[in-house]
C-alpha positions in Angstrom: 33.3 -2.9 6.6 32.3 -0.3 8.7 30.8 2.0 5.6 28.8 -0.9 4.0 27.1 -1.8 7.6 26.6 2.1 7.9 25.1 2.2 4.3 23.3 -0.6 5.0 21.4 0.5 7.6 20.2 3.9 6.1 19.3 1.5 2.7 16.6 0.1 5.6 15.5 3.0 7.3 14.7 5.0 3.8 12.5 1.7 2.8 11.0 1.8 5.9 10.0 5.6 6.1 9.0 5.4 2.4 7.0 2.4 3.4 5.1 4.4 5.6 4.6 6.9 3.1 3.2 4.7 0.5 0.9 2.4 3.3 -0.6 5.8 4.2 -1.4 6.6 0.9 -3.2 3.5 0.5 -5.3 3.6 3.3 -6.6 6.8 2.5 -7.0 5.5 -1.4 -9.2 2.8 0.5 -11.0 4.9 2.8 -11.9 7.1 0.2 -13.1 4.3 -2.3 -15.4 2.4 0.4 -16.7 6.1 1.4 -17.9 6.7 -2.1 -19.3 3.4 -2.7 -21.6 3.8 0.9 -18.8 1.0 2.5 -17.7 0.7 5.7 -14.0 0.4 5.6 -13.0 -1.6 8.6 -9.9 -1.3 10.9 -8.8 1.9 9.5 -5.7 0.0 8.0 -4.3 -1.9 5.3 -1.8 -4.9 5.4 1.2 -5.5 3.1 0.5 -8.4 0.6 4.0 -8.3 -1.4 6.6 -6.3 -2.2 8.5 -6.0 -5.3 10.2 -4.1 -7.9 7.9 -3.3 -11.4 8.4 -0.6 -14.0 6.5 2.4 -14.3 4.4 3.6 -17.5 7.9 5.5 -18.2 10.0 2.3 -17.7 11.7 3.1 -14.9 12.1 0.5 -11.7 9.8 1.9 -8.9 9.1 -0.2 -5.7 5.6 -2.2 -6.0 3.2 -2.7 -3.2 0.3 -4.5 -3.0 -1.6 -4.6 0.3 -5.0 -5.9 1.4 -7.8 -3.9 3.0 -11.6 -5.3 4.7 -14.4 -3.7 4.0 -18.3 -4.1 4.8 -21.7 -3.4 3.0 -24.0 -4.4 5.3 -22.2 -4.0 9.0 -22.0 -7.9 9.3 -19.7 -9.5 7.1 -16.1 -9.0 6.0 -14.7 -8.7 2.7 -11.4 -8.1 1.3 -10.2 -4.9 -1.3 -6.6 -4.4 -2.7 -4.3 -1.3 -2.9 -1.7 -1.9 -5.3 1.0 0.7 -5.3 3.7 1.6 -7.6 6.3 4.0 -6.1 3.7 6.8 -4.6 0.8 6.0 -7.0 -2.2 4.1 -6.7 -1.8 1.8 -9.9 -4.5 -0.3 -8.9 -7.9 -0.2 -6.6 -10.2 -3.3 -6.2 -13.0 -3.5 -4.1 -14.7 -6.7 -4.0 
């Protein structure tokens, strides 16, 4: 009982360090996107939409994230962008 509580917890803390691994990835994939299109990209952060398991071009199961960015052209306004992650790969970039 011990073992599976033990296994348990490293199960979480490996999601949670590759987690931060994959949001930080995103947020520069974000960053970078709104710098080339003359965006500002606003709060410096993205948020997690969902999480889930896909497959990969190869086929393979990889952890899917999708998470949700704000951005501005003209200073005033807010709109929203999407990072959508699959393992350590941006799979998916939309802005506006």
């Amino acid at each position: 009982m011990e073992l599976a509580g033990l296994i348990v917890l490293l199960l979480l803390g490996w999601l949670w360090y590759d987690s931060l691994n994959a949001r930080e990835i995103a947020v520069r994939a974000a960053k970078g996107a709104c710098e080339s299109e003359n965006l500002l990209f606003l709060d410096d952060t993205v948020g997690i939409r969902s999480l889930k398991l896909a497959r990969n071009g190869e086929g393979r199961v990889q952890l899917q994230r999708a998470y949700d960015f704000e951005f501005s052209d003209t200073g005033n306004n807010r709109l929203r962008g999407s990072v959508v992650m699959l393992g350590k790969r941006v799979a998916l970039l939309n802005i506006g």
